[in-house]
C-alpha positions in Angstrom: 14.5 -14.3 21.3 12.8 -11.5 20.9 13.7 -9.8 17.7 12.5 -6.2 16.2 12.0 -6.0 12.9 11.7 -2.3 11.3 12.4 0.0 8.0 11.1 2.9 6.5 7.7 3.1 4.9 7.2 0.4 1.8 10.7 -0.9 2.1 9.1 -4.4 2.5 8.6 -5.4 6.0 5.9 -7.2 6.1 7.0 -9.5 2.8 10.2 -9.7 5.0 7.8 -10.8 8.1 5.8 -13.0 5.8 9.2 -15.4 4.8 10.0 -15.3 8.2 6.7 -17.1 9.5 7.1 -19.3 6.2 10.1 -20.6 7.9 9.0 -20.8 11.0 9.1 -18.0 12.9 6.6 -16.4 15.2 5.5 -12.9 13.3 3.9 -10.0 14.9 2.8 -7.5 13.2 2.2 -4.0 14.9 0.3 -2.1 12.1 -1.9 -5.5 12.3 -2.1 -4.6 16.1 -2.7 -1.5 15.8 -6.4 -2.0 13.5 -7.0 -4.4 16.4 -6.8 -1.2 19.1 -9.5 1.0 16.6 -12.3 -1.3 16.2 -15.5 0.0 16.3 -16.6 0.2 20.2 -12.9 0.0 21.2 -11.4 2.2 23.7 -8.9 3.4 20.9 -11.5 4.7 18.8 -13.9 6.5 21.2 -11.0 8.2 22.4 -9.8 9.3 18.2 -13.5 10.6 18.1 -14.0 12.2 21.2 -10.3 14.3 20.3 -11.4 14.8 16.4 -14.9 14.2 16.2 -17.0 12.2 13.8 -15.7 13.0 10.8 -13.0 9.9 11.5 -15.7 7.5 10.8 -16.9 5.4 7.9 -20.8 5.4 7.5 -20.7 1.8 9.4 -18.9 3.7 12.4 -15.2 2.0 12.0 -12.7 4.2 11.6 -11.8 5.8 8.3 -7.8 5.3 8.1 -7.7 7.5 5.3 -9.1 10.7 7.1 -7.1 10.0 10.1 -3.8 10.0 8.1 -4.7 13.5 6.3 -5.7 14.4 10.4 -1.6 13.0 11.4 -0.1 14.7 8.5 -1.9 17.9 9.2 0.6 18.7 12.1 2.7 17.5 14.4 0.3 17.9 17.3 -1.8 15.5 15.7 0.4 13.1 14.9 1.3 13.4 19.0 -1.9 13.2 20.2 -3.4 10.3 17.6 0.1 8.5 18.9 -0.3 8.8 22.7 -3.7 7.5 22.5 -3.2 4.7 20.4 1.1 3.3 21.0 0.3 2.3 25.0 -2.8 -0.2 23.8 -0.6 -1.5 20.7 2.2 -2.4 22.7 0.1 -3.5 25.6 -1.0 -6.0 23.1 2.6 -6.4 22.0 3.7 -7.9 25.0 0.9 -9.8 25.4 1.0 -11.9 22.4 5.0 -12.4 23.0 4.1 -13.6 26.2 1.5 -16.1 24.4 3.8 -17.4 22.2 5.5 -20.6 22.0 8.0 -20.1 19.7 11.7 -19.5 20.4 12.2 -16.6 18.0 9.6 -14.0 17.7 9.7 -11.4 14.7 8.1 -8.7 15.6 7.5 -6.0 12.6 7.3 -2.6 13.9 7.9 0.5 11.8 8.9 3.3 14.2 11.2 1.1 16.4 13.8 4.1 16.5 11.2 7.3 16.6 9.5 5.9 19.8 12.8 4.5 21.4 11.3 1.1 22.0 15.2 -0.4 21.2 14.9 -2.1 25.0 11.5 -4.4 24.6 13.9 -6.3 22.2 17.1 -8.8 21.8 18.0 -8.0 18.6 17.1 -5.7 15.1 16.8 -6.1 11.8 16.5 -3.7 9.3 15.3 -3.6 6.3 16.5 -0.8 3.9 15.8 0.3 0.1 16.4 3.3 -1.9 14.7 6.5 -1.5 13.6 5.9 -5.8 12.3 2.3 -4.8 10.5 3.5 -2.1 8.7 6.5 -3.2 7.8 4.3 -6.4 6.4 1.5 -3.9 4.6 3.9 -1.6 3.3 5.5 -4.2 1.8 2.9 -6.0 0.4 0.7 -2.8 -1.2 3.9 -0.9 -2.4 5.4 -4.4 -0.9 8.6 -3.8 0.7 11.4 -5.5 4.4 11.8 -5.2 4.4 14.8 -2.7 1.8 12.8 -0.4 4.2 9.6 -0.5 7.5 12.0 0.5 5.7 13.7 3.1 4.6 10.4 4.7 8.1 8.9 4.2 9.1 12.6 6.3 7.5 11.3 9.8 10.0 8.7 9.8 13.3 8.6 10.7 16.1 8.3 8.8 18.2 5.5 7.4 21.3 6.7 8.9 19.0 7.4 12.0 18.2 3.8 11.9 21.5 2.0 11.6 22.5 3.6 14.9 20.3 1.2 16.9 23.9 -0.6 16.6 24.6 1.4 19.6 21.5 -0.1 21.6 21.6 -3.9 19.9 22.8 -6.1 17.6 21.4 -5.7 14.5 21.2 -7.0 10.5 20.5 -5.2 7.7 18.7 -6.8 4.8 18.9 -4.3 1.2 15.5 -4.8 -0.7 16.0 -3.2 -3.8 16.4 -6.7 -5.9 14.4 -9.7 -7.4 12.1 -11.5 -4.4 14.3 -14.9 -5.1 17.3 -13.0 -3.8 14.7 -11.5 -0.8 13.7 -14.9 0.1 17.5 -16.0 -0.2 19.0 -13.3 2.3 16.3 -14.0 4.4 17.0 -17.8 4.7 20.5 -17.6 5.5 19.3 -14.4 8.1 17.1 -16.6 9.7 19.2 -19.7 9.9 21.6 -17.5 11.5 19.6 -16.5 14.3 18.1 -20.1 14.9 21.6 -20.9 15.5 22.6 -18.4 18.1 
């Protein structure tokens, strides 16, 4: 069973993915995928430099994520461009590693699930939700950013509301992550049991 697992920015995906695969679960991770596709001498990353030039790379010639984030912030056509180059080789490598794997239920964590319409490569979805205070405070803080840098970021996403109408394309479960991690690991548990089981 293929299962898609998505949120907005620092809402706690991957800790989400992480329990999963603790318990058994196959977890793949597109932002991990997505590194893969920019390595130096990849395909992915000639073609970020021959758009925006050299100014993307670090000193050892792999790419400079923080520079290419101020490039995709900078305007939509960016963010467009940096996308259609990069989403066909992530999810070529999507379906790859689904089709590698030899477990029955495959997590995979992929943040913009809903903005790229990718609702029909999967079974099921879960969500994973959290305030708009928790999640500036968490972006924030993890991206060591200022507060209009973490809102704009959070503003290329969709929103919540947005999100919870993947009902209409799939089943789906929401998981709230605004408490303690022993109630995280809890919800997640019983989640997870409940899926094993269908």
């Amino acid at each position: 069973m293929k299962i898609a697992l998505t949120g907005g920015i620092a809402c706690g995906k991957s800790n989400v993915a992480e329990l999963f695969e603790n318990l058994g679960a196959e977890v793949i991770s597109l932002d991990e995928l997505s590194r893969q596709v920019v390595v130096p001498g990849s395909a992915g990353l000639s073609e970020l430099v021959d758009h925006f030039g050299d100014s993307i790379l670090e000193a050892d010639k792999s790419l400079d994520r923080k520079v290419l984030r101020e490039i995709l912030l900078d305007n939509k056509a960016n963010q467009q461009l940096i996308e259609d180059i990069l989403h066909p080789k992530i999810l070529e490598k999507m379906q790859m590693a689904i089709k590698n794997s030899k477990k029955s239920l495959i997590i995979v964590e992929i943040p913009l699930l809903v903005e790229k319409n990718l609702a029909y490569l999967f079974d099921r979805a879960i969500i994973i939700d959290c305030n708009e205070q928790n999640q500036l405070k968490r972006l924030i803080k993890r991206e060591n950013i200022d507060k209009n840098s973490a809102k704009s970021l959070i503003s290329t996403q969709t929103s919540a509301e947005n999100r919870l109408k993947l009902a209409d394309q799939l089943p789906i479960d929401v998981i709230e992550n605004n408490s303690e991690i022993f109630e995280m690991k809890q919800k997640v548990r019983n989640l997870y049991q409940k899926l094993v089981n269908l």
